[in-house]
N, C-alpha and C positions, 0 to 999 in steps of 0.2 A: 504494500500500500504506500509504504514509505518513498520506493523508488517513483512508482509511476506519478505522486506527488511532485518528485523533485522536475522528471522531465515535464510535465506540464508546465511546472512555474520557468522552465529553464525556457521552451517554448513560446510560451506568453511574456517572457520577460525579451526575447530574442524581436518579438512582433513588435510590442510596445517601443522599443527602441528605433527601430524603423519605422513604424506610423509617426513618432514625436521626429525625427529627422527630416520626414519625408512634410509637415509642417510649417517649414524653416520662413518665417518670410510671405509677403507675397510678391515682390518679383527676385525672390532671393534664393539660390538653391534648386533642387530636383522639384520642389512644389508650384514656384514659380516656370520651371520649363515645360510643366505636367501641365498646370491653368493655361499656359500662353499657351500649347498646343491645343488643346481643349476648345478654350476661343476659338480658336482658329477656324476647326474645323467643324463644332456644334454648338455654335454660340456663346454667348458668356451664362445663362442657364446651367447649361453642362458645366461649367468650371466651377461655378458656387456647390455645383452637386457633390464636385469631388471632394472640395475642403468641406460641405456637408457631413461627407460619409468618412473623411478623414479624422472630421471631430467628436465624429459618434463613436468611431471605431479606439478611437482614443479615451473615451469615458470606457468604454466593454471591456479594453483590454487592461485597465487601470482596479478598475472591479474587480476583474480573473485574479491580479497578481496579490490583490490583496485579501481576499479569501484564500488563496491557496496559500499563502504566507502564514495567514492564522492558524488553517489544518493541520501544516508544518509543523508551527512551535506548539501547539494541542496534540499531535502524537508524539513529540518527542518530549 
């Protein structure tokens, strides 16, 4: 139980870091190349969707690391 804890949080912790990366800015970084592209090619609707799903995705994986963190130091 213990293991398959650790690689989840290792997982989730590996995700979280490239979702907060991928963030960086708005014409700053991989986020700002990903929106200008986006624009580009499906309006700027599409671009807001992505820093949408970026921000959501960054509350879900902030949630995972910190539950799993507590199950962590609760079985050990």
């Amino acid at each position: 139980m213990e293991t398959l804890l650790y690689v989840l949080l290792i997982i989730v912790s590996i995700a979280l870091i490239a979702v907060v990366l991928l963030q960086s800015g708005r014409s700053a970084g991989l986020s700002g190349a990903i929106s200008g592209g986006a624009e580009q090619l499906m309006g700027k609707q599409k671009a807001r969707g992505i820093e949408a799903f970026l921000t959501r995705a960054t509350v879900v994986l902030a949630i995972l690391f910190f539950v799993l963190t507590v199950l962590l130091a609760y079985f050990l």
